[in-house]
BADRENPA-819584 format. One record per residue (C-alpha): x, y, z; residue in one letter. Coordinates in pm, 1 decimal. Each point is the difference from the previous one (the first is absolute). Example, Ala and Ser with C-alpha at 12.3 -4.5 7.8 and 13.67 -1.06 7.14 Angstrom:
% residues 2
<east 1230.0 | north -450.0 | up 780.0 | r a>
<east 137.0 | north 344.0 | up -66.0 | r s>
***
This chain:
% residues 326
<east 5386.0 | north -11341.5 | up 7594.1 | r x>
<east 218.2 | north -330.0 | up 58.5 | r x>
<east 372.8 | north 79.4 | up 5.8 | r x>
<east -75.3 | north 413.5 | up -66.6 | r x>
<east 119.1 | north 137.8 | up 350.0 | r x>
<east 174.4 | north 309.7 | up 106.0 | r x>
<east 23.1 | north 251.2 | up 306.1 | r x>
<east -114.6 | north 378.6 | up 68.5 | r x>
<east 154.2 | north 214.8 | up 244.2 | r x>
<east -10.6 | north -134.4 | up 373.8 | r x>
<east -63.0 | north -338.5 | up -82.7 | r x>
<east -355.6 | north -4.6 | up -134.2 | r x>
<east -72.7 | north -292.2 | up -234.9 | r x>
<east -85.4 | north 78.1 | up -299.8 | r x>
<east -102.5 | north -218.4 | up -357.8 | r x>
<east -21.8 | north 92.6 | up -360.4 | r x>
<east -308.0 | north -119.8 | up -160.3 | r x>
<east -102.4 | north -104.4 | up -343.1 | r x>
<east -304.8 | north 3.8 | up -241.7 | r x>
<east -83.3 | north -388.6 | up -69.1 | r x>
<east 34.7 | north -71.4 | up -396.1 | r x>
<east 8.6 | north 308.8 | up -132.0 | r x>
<east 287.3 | north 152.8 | up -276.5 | r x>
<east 206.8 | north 276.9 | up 199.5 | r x>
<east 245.7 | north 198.9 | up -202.7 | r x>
<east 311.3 | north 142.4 | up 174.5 | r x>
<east 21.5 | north 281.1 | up 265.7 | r x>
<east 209.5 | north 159.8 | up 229.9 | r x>
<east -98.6 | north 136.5 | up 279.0 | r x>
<east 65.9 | north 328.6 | up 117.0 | r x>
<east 277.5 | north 54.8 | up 237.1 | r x>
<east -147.0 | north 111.1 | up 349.5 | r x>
<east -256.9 | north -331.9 | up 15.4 | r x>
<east -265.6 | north 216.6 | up -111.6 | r x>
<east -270.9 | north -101.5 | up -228.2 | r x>
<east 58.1 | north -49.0 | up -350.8 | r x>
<east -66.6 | north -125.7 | up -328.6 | r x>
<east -56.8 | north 6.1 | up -357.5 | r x>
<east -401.8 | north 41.7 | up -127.6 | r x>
<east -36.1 | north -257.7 | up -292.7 | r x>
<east -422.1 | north -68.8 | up -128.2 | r x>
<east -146.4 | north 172.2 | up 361.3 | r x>
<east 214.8 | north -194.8 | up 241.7 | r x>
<east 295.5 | north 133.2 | up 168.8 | r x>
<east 316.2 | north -232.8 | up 44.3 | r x>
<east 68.2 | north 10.8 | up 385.4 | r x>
<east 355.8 | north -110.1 | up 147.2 | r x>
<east 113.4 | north -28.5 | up 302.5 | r x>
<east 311.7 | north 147.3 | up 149.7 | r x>
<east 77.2 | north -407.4 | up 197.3 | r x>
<east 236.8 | north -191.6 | up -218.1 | r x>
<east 74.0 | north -396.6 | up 9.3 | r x>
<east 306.5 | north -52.0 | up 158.6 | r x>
<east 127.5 | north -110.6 | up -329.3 | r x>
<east 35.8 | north 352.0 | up -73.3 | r x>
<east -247.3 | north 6.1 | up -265.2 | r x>
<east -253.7 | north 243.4 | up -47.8 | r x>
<east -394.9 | north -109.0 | up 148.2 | r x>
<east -260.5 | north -143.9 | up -228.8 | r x>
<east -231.1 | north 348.8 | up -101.1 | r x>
<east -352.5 | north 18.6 | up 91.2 | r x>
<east -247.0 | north 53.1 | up -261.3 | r x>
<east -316.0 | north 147.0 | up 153.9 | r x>
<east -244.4 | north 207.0 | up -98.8 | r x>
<east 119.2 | north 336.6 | up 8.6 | r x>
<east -325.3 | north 196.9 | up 159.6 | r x>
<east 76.4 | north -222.4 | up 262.3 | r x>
<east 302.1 | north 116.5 | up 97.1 | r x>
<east -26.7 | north 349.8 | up -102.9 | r x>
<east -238.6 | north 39.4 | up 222.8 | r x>
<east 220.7 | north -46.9 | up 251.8 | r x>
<east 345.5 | north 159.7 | up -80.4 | r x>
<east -100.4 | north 309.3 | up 153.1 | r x>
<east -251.9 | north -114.8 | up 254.1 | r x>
<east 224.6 | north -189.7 | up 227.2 | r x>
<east 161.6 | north 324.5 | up 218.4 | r x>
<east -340.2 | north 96.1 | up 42.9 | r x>
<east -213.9 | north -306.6 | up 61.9 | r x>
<east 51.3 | north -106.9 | up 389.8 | r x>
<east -169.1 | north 383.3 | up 61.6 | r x>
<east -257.2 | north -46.2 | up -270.7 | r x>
<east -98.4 | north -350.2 | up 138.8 | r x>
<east 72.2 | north 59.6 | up 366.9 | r x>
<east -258.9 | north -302.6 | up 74.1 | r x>
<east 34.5 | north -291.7 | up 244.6 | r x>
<east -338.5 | north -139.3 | up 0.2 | r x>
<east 50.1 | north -279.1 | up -222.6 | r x>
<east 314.8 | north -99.5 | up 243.2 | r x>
<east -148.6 | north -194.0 | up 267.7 | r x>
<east -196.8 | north -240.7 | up -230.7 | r x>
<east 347.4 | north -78.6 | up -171.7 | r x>
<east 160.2 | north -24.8 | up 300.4 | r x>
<east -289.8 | north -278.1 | up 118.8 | r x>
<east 17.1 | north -161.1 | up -308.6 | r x>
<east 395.5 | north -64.7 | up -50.8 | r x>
<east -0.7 | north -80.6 | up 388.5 | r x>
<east -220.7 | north -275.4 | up -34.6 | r x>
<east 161.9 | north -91.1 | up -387.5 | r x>
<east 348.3 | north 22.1 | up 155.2 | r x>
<east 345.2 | north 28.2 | up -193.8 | r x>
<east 78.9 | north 81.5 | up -271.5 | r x>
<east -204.3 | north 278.7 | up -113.1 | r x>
<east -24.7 | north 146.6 | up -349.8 | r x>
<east -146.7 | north 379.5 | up -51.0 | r x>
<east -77.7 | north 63.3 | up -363.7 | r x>
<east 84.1 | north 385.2 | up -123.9 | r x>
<east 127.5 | north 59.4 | up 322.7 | r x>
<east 117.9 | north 353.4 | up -67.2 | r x>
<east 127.7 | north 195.5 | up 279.8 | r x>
<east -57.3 | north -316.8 | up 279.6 | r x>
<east -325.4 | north 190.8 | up 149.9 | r x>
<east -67.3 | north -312.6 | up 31.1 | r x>
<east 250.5 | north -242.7 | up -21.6 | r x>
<east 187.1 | north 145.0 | up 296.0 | r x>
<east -238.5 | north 19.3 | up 272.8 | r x>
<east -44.2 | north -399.3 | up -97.6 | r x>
<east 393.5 | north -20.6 | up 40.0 | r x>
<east 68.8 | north 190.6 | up 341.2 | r x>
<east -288.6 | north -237.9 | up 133.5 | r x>
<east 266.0 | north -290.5 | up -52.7 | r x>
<east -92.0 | north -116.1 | up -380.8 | r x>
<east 204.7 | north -111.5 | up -259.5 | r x>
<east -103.7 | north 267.1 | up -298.6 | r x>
<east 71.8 | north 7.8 | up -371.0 | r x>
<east -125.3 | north 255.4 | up -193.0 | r x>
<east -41.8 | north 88.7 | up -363.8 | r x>
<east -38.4 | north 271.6 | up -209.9 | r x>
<east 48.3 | north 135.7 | up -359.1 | r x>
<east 131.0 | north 334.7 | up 141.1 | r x>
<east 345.1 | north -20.6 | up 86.7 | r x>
<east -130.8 | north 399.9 | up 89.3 | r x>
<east -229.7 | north -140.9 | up 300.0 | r x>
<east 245.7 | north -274.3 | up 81.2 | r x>
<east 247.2 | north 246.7 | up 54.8 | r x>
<east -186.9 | north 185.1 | up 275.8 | r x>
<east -115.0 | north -361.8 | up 128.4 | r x>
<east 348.9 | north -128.1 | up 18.0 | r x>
<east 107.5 | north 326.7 | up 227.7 | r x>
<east -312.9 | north -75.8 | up 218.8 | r x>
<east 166.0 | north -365.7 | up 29.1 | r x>
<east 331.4 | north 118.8 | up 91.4 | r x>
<east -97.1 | north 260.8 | up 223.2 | r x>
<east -210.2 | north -193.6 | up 196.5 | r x>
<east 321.4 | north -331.0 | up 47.3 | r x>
<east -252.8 | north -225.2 | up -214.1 | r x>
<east 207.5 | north -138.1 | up -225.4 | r x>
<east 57.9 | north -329.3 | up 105.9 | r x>
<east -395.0 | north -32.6 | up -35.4 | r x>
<east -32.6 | north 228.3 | up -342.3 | r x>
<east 75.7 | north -159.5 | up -338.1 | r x>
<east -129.4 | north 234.2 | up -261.6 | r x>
<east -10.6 | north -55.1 | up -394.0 | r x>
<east -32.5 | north 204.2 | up -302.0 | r x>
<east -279.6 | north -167.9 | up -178.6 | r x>
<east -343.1 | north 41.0 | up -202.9 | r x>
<east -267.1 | north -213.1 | up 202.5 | r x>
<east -134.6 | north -132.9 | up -359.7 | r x>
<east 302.0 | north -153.0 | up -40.1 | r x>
<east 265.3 | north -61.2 | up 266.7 | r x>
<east 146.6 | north -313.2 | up 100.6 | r x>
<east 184.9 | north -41.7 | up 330.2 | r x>
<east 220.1 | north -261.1 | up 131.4 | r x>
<east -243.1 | north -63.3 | up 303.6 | r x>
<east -276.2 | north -179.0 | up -89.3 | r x>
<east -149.8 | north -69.5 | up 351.3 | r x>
<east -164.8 | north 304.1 | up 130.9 | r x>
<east -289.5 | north -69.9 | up 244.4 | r x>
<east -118.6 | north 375.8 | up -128.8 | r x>
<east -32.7 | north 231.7 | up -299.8 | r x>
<east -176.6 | north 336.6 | up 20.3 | r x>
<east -46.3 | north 290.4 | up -207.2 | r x>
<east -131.1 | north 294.2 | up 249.3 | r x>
<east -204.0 | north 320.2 | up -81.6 | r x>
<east -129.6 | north -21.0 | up -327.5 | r x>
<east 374.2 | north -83.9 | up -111.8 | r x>
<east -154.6 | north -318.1 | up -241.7 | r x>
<east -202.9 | north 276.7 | up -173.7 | r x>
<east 308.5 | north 113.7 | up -161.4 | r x>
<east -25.9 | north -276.0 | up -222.1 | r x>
<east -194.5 | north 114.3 | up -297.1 | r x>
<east -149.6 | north -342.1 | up -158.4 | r x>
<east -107.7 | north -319.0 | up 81.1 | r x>
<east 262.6 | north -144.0 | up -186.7 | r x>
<east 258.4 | north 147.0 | up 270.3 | r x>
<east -278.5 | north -111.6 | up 268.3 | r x>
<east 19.8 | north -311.6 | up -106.7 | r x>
<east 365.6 | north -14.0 | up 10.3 | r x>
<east 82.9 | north 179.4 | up 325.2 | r x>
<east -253.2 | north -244.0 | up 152.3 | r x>
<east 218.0 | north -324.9 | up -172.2 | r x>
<east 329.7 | north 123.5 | up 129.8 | r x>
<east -158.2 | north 50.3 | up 322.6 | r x>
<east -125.4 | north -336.3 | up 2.5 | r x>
<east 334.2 | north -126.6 | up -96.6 | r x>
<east 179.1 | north 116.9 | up 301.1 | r x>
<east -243.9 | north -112.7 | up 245.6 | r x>
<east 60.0 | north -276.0 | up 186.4 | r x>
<east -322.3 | north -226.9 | up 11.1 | r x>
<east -307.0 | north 103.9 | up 190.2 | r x>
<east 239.8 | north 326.9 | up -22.1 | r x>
<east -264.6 | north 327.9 | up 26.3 | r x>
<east 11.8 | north 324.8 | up -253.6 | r x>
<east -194.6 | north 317.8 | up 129.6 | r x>
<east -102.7 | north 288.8 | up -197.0 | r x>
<east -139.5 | north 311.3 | up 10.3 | r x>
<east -181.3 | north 182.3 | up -252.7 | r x>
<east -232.8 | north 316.1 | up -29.4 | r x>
<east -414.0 | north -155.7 | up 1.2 | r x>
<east -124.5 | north 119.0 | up -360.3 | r x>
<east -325.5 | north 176.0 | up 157.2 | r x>
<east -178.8 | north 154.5 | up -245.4 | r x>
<east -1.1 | north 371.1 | up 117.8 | r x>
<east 369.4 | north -35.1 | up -42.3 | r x>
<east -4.3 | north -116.6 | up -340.3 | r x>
<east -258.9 | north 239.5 | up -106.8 | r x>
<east 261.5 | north 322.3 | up 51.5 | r x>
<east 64.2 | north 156.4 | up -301.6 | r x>
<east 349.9 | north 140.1 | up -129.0 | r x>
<east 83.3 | north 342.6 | up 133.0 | r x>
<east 226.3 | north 264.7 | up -141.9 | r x>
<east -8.8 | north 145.9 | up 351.9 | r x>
<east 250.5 | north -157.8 | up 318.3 | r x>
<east -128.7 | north -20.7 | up 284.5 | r x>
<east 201.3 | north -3.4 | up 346.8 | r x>
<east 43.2 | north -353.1 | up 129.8 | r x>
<east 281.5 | north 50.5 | up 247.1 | r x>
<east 237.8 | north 240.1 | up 203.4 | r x>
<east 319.0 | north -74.3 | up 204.9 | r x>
<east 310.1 | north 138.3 | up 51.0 | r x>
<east 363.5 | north -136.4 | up -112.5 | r x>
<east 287.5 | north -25.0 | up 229.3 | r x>
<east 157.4 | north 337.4 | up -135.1 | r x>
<east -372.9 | north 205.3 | up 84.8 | r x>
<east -57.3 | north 25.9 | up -296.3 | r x>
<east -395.0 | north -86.7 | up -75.6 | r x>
<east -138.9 | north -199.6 | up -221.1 | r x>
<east -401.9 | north 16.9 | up -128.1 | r x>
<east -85.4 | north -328.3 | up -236.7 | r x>
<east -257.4 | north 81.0 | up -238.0 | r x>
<east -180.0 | north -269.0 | up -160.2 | r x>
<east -229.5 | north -23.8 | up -365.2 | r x>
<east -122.9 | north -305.0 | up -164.8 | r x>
<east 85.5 | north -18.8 | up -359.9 | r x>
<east -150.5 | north -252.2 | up -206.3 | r x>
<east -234.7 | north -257.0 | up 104.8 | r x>
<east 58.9 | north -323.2 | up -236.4 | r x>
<east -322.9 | north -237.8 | up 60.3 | r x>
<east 102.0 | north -262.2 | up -205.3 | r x>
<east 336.1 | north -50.5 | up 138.0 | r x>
<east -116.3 | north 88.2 | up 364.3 | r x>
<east 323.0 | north 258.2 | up 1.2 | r x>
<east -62.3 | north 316.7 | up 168.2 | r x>
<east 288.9 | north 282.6 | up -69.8 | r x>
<east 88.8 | north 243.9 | up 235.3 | r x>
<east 241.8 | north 332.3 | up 42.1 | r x>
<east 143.5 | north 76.6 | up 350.7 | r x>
<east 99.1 | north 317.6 | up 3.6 | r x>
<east 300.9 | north 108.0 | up 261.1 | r x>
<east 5.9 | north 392.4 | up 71.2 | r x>
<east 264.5 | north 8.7 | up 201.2 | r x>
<east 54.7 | north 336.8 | up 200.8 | r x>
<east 315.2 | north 156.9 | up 221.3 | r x>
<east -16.9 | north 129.5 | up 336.1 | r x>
<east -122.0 | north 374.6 | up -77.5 | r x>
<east -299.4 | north -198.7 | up -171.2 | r x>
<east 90.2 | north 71.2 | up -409.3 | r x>
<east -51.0 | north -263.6 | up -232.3 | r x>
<east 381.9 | north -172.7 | up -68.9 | r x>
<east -118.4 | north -299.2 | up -215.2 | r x>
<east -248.1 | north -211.7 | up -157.7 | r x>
<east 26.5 | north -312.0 | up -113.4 | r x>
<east -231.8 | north -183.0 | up -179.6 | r x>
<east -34.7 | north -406.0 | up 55.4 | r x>
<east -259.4 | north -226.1 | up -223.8 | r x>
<east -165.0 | north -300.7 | up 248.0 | r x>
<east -190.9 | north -279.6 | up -197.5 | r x>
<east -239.9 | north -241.2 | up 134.0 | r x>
<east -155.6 | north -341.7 | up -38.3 | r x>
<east -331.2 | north -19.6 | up 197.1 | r x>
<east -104.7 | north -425.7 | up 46.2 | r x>
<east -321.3 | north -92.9 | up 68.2 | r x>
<east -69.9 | north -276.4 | up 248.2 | r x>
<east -92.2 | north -293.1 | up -222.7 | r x>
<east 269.5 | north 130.2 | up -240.5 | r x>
<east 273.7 | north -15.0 | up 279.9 | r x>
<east -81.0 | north -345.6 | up 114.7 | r x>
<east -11.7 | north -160.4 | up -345.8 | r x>
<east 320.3 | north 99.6 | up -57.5 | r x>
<east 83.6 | north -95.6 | up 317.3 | r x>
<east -167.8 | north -371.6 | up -64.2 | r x>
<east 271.8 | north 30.1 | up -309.2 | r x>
<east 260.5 | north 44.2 | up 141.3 | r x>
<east -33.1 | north -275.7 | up 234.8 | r x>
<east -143.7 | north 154.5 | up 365.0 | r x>
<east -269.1 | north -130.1 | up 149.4 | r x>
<east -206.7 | north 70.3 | up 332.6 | r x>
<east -34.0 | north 352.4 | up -102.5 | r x>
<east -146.2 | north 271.6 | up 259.4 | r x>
<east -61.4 | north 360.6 | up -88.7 | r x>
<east -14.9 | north 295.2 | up 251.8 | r x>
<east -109.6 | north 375.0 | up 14.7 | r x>
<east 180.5 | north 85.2 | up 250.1 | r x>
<east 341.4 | north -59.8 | up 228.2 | r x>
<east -208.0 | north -109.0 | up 270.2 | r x>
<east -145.4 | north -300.3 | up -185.1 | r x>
<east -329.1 | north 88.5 | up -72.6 | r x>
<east -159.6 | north -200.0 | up -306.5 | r x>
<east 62.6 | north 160.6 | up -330.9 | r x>
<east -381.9 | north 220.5 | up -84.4 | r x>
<east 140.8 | north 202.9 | up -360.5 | r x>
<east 119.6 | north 260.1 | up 165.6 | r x>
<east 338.2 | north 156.3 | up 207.1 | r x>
<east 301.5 | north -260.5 | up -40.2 | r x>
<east -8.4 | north -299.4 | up -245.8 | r x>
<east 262.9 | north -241.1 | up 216.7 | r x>
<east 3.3 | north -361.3 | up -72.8 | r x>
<east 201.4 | north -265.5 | up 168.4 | r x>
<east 48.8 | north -311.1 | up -204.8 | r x>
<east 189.3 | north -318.3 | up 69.6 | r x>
<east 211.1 | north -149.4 | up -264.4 | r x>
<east -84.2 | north -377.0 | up -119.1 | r x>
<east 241.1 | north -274.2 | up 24.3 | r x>
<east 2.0 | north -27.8 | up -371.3 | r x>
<east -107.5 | north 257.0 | up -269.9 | r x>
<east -275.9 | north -78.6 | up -249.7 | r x>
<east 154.7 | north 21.8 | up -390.1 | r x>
***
């Protein structure tokens, strides 16, 4: 956000963000930077710990709040659960060719965003999670990228930066999904569109809607997804069950359960985290593209390129216009 900076520990960069013309009563955060808020008609008031150096206190975030639950509790957990580096390459090709500066969209813990750094590019990321960004911004300083790492506190359906020239946006590994209309589509894809600089390119990456997927039915029963092992030995099994299954929204609800057990093998903890989804269809994702203002739209299957075929990955790379229709 213009004017809105501040610093973290060791020098990482680091912005407060804003919801875009929407009321936001008062908050105050919580002392240790943490995530935080106050849950008013389903959304949970966000605020980061950054303030102006005014000395007043930053601009909440207004934000759905399943969208940030989900991720309060995820964060010290999710670089194991999603120990993947497939998609990492094709970003890699991508902002090479795009250049500086590059803008990663829910970038949580920089799985992404700082492999695309230590390769020499200028990264700003955003996320509603000040959880994730915390973890992110430790990756930053641990790694000396933070003369190349500007992060922000934001909601991608309604952030607005001071740059306004990046040759890239991307939102990686299903990471758009998160947002649970097409209203907040439609939005994310406008503010994306606003910070591109023409001919500018936005890439993302979505879950293919094949039909044996959407024909699961809602389980009582978890069933084992993942295993790893935290730092301390502890290990953790994540146990997944799908919910509810809401057709006419396209929203499919989720529980991740964490069992997590010490080192003689008894069960410590559980913890309990609810994951929603928006599935897109192809057509679907390109007219809101087309109204948002991208053209030249390609969709893939795969991080190798191949043409998109309804199944695997849904990634599409769009250019943005010169000038936006409406």
């Amino acid at each position: 956000m213009p004017g809105r900076r501040g610093s973290a520990a060791g020098g990482c960069r680091v912005h407060g963000g804003r919801a875009q013309d929407r009321p936001v009563p008062d908050c105050v955060p919580r002392p240790k930077g943490g995530l935080v808020g106050l849950e008013q008609g389903g959304r949970l008031v966000a605020c980061s710990q950054v303030r102006e150096s005014s000395g007043l206190a930053p601009a909440p975030l207004l934000v759905p709040l399943a969208r940030v639950a989900s991720y309060v509790d995820f964060a010290e957990y999710y670089d194991l659960d999603h120990a993947i580096v497939e998609d990492i390459p094709f970003y890699l090709d991508l902002a090479g060719r795009q250049g500086s500066p590059v803008l990663e969209l829910a970038c949580g813990t920089g799985r992404v965003l700082l492999p695309l750094a230590g390769a020499g590019l200028d990264l700003h990321g955003l996320d509603v999670s000040e959880n994730m960004l915390a973890v992110c911004r430790r990756g930053v300083e641990r790694l000396g990228l933070s003369e190349r790492v500007t992060l922000h506190h934001g909601d991608m359906a309604g952030f607005d930066l001071a740059r306004k020239d990046f040759t890239l946006a991307f939102a990686a590994l299903r990471s758009f999904m998160h947002l649970l209309s097409r209203a907040e589509q439609l939005a994310c894809l406008q503010r994306a569109h606003a910070h591109l600089r023409p001919d500018g390119r936005l890439a993302l990456d979505l879950i293919a809607p094949d039909p044996v997927r959407l024909a699961q039915r809602p389980s009582e029963r978890f069933e084992v997804r993942r295993e790893f092992n935290l730092p301390d030995g502890r290990r953790v099994l994540r146990k997944q069950r799908l919910v509810a299954h809401d057709r006419a929204t396209q929203v499919r609800h989720f529980e991740f359960l964490f069992e997590v057990y010490d080192r003689e093998g008894h069960l410590a903890h559980e913890r309990v985290v609810p994951i929603s989804l928006r599935y897109s269809f192809r057509d679907e994702l390109e007219g809101l593209l087309d109204a948002a203002g991208f053209v030249d739209v390609a969709a893939f299957r795969d991080y190798e390129g191949h043409p998109y075929d309804g199944t695997g990955e849904l990634i599409v790379v769009a250019r943005r216009a010169a000038t936006r229709r409406g």
